[in-house]
N, C-alpha and C positions, 0 to 999 in steps of 0.2 A: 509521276512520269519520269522515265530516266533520258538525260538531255547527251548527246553526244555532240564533238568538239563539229563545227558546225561546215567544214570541210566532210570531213568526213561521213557526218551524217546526211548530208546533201548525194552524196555519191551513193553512199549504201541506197537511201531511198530511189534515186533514181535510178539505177541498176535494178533494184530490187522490182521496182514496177515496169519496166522494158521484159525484164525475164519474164516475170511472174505472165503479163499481158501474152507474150507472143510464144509464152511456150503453153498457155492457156489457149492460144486461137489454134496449134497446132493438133493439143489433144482435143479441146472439143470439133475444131474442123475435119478431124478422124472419124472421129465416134460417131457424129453428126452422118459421115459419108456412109462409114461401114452399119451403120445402124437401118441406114435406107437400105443399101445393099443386103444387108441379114434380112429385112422385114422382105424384100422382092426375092432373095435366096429360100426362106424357108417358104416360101409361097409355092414353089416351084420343086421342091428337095422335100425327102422324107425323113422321119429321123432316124432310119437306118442310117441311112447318107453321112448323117452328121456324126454319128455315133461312129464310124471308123475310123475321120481322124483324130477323135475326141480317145480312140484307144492309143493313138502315139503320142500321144501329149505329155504323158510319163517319161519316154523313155528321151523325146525332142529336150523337153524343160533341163532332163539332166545332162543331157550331152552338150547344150546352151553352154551352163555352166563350169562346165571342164574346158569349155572353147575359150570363155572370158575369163576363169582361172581367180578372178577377183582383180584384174591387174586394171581394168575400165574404172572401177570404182577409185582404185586407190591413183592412178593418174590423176584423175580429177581432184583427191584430196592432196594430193604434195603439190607443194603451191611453185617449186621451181623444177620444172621436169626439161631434160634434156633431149636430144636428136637422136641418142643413145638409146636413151630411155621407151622412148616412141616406136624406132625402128626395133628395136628387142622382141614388145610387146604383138607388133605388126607380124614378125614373120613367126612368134610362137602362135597367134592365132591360127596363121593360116595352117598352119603343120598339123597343130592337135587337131583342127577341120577337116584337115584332110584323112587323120586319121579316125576320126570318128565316123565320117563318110563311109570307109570301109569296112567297119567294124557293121553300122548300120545295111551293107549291101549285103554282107557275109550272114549275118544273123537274122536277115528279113523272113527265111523259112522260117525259123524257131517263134519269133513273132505272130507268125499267122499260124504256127501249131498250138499255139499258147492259149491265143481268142477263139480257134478252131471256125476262122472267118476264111471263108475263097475267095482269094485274090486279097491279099492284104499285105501279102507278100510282095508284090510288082508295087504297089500304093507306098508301102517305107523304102524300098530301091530310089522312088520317085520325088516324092517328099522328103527324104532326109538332106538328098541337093540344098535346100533352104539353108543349114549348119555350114556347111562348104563356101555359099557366095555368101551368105551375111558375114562370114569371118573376116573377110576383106576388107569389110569398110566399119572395123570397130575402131581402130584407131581413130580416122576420123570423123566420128559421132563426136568422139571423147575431146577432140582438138575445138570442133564448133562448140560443144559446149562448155569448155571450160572460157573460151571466146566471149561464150553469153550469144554464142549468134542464132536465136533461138527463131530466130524470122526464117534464116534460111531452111532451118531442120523441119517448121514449120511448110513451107511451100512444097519439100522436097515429101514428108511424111502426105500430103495432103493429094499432091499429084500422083503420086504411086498410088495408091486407094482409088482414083478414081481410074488412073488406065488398067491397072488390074482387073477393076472389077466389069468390066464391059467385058472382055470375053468370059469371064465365068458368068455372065448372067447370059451370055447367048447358047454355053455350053450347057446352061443347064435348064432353059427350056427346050432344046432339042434331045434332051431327056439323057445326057451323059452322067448324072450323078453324082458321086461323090467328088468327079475328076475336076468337077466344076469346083471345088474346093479346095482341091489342090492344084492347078492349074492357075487361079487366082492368088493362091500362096508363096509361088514360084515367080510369076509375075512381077510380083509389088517385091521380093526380096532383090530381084536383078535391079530393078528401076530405082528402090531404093538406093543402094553398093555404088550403081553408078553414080546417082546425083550427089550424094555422101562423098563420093573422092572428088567429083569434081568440082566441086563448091566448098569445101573444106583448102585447098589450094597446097595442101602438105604433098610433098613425095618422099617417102622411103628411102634409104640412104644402105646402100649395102652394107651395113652394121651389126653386128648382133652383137652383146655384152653379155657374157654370162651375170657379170659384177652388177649391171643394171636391174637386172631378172633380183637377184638376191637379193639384192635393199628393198625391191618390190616386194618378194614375198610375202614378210613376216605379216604385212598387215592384206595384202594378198590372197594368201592362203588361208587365212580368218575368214575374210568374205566370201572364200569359193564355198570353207563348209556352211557359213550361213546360208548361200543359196542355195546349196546343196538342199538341206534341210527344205528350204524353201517350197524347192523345184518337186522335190519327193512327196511335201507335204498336200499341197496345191493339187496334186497329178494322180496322189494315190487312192484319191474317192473314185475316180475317172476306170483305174486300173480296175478297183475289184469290183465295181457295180459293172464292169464289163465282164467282166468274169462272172460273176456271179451271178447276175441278172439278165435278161435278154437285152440283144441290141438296142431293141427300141426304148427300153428304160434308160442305158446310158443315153439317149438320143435329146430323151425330155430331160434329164438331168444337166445336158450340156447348155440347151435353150435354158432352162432357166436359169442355170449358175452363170450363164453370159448376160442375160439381161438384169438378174440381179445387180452382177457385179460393174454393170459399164459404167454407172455415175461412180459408184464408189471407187472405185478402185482408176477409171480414167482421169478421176479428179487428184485423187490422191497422186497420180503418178504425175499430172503435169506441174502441181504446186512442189512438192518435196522436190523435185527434180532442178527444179526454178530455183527453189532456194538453197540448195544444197553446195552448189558453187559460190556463191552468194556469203552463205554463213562458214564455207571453209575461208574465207579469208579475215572473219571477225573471229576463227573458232578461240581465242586468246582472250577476247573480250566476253565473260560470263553474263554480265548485265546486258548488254545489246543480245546475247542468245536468247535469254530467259523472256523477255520483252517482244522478241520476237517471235520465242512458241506461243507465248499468252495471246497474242494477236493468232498466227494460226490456228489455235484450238478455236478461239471463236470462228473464225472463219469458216475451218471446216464442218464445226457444228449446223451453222447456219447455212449451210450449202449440202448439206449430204442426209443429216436427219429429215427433211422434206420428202426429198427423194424414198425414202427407205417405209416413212411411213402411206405414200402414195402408195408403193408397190404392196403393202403390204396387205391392202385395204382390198386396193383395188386389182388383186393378182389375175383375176380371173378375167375382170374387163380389159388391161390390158390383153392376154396372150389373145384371147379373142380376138380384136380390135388387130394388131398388129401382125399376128403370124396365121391367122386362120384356126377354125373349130377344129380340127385335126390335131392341135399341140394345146389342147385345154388341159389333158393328165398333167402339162410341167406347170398347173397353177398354184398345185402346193407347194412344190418345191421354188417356184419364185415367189412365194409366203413368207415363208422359214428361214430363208437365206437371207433376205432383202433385212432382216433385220440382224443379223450377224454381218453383211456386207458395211452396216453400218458402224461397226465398229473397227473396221479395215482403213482408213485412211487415220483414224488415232494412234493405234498402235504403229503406224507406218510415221507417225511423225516421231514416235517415240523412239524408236530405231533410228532415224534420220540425223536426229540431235549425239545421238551414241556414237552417226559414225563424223560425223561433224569434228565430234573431239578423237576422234582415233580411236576408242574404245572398243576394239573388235573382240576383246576378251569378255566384256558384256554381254556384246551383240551375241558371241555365241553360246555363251551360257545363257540366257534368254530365250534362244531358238534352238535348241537343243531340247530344254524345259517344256517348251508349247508344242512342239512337232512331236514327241514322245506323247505327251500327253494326248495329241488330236490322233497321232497313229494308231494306240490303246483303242483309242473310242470308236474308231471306225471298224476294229479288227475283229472287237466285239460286237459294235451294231449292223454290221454286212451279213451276220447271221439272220437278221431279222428282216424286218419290210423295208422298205427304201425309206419312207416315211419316218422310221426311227433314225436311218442314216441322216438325212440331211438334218431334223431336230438335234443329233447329236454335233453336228460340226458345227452349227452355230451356239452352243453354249460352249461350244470350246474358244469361237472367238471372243468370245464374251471374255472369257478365263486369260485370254493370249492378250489383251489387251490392259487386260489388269495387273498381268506378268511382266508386261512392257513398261508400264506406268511404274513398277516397284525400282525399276533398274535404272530408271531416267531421274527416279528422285534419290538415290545412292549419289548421283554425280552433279545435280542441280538443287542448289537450296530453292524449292519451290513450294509452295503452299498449295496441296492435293485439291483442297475446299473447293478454290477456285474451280478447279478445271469440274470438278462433281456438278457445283453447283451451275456450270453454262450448260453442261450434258444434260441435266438432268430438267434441265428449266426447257432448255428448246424439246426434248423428248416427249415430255407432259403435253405441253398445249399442242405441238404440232402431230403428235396423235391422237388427239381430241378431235382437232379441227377435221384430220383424214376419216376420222369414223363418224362425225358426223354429219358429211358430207355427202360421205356413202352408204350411210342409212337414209339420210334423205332422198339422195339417187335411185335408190333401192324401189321406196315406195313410188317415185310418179314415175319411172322409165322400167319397162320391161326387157327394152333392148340394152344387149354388155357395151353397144359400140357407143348409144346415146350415151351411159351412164361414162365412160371413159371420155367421152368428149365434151359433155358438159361439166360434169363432178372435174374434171381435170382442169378445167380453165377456170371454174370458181375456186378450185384449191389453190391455185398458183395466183390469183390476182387476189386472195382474201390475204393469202401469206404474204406476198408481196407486201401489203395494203400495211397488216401487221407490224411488219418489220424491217420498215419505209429506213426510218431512223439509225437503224442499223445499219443499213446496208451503205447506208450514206458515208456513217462511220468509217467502216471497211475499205470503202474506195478511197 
């Protein structure tokens, strides 16, 4: 056990459990919302619908990160940031915003000649607005959270979600479509921006420092091309199965890479996020890091392997059960995925720790390595059925995870064994328990909805039951 001077360890833990809790209630009080909301959206929506703006996601994700530049991440890691610094940051957002807006209104023909979709054109004119008001209130995300005020980000992400989504659920039983999609999009980024400034309590100072911007960059510019990479990699399955495939396959690809991905990757983003602030201020102290991923790795094992092998058991009872017999096609692909999703919050902590210490030279030799590698495999399996594509992206996380673990043990004397052996231990039984659960399910219920509501509450109250002990630990 490694013991810290007992100041200091007092503080860390309690920090540490305020963040971790309230920026946990925020992302699961999201997910929880928007999850109701997708399940009463796809009720009512086709997967054409979905499928159009699941074709801008590409071109949104990159233009995201030209707006954020990498300057959000690396505020949060410089531990004394100035009025300078913040106002610089603040009005270069809104500029490149504003100029990528343009770019977006100008280019919206060539977009809808591209998908050769009617009317997709007016839909990115409309939707690109999101890039423009979110720019406004990056500074203060960045200000709450480097604060730890993870309560307010929480109330603020939690009410936008729900007044959004009331008119797009009225808009789109009165049969408006996709607009209901983007209407609810537009919605929740204004009420967002707002709440964000004004509960952050910062104001802008008519400043701009070039000199500011500069110190920013070097590590800045590292994280733009990481996300870059990111944004391209994430967004480019999206672009060519749309291209390539009819709307409605991007449609069920979307449904199922969202509900794959929402434990995974919501989990992932509210724990890393929590502790990211958290461990920039011990980044000095190796042993408190080191101590602190071992604790994460178990954590996340036992919180998301579950998950991954539910989905992956029971693919088919799910999409049933929640979105209706019409989006049964996306049950292979929330098969396939769910088990590569499950390697998405590891590699995510592996990255996390990289940028913790400043390491953006890693970061991006690492994401360079896995994005080439996952671009390769799509370029060549988009030739084939869809079924080879998504099998193909998931042994590429497989591969991007393993790639992330070589780079985090270069900079931490850590023993590999360990983290194998909690992967590998919770993997075994807790896909055991899911298959035969669901073989069991299988023979006395003929109905998908019984099998997903009973097999589902004996899977979670036997693992629970399991891994009582654990969890105990964890808290």
């Amino acid at each position: 056990m490694v013991y810290f001077p007992f100041n200091a360890s007092k503080m860390v833990i309690n920090e540490t459990k305020k963040a971790i809790i309230w920026s946990g209630i925020e992302k699961v009080g999201t997910y929880v919302v928007n999850f109701a909301i997708q399940i009463i959206l796809a009720r009512l929506l086709c997967p054409d619908d979905y499928a159009v703006v699941a074709m801008l996601a590409i071109f949104f994700s990159i233009s995201q990160s030209f707006i954020d530049s990498g300057f959000a991440t690396t505020l949060i890691q410089k531990q004394n940031c100035t009025q300078a610094d913040y106002c610089s940051v603040f009005f270069f957002n809104i500029f490149v915003g504003g100029i990528v807006y343009l770019l977006f209104f100008i280019g919206a023909p060539f977009i809808e000649a591209f998908y050769k979709y009617n009317g997709l054109s007016m839909v990115t004119k409309v939707y690109s607005l999101n890039l423009f008001i979110n720019s406004f209130a990056m500074v203060h995300r960045v200000i709450l959270t480097k604060k730890l005020q993870f309560k307010k980000i929480a109330v603020i992400t939690f009410s936008s979600s729900i007044l959004s989504a009331i008119p797009a659920i009225i808009m789109a039983y009165y049969n408006c479509g996709y607009w209901a999609l983007v209407s609810q999009s537009l919605i929740c980024a204004v009420i967002t921006s707002f709440l964000l400034i004004n509960q952050s309590k910062w104001k802008p100072s008519f400043v701009f420092s070039k000199n500011s911007l500069k110190k920013l960059a070097p590590f800045g510019l590292k994280m733009l091309v990481v996300y870059l990479f990111h944004a391209i990699y994430n967004n480019v399955y999206s672009l060519l199965i749309g291209k390539r495939f009819p709307s409605q396959d991007l449609g069920y690809y979307d449904r199922g890479k969202t509900l794959s991905s929402m434990g995974p990757v919501g989990f992932s983003d509210f724990y890393t996020r929590a502790l990211y602030p958290i461990q920039a201020k011990m980044q000095n102290d190796s042993c408190a890091l080191e101590t602190s991923y071992n604790k994460s790795f178990s954590v996340i094992c036992l919180a998301i392997v579950p998950i991954s092998a539910f989905m992956f058991f029971f693919a088919k009872e799910t999409v049933f059960s929640l979105f209706g017999p019409q989006w049964l096609k996306c049950s292979f692909i929330l098969q396939v995925l769910s088990v590569g999703y499950m390697f998405y919050p590891l590699q995510a902590l592996n990255m996390n720790m990289l940028k913790v210490k400043g390491r953006g030279d890693y970061m991006l030799t690492a994401e360079v390595m896995k994005k080439v590698m996952g671009i390769t495999c799509v370029l060549i399996l988009i030739n084939y059925d869809l079924k080879w594509v998504v099998i193909g992206w998931t042994c590429c996380s497989i591969a991007e995870f393993v790639i992330s673990e070589v780079f985090f043990l270069k900079l931490f004397r850590y023993s590999i064994s360990n983290a194998v052996k909690s992967l590998v231990k919770s993997a075994v039984t807790t896909f055991i328990l899911a298959y035969f659960l669901f073989y069991t399910a299988s023979l006395l219920f003929d109905s998908l909805f019984l099998r997903f509501i009973i097999g589902g509450f004996l899977y979670l109250s036997i693992y629970g039951l399991l891994n009582i002990r654990t969890i105990k630990t964890m808290l």
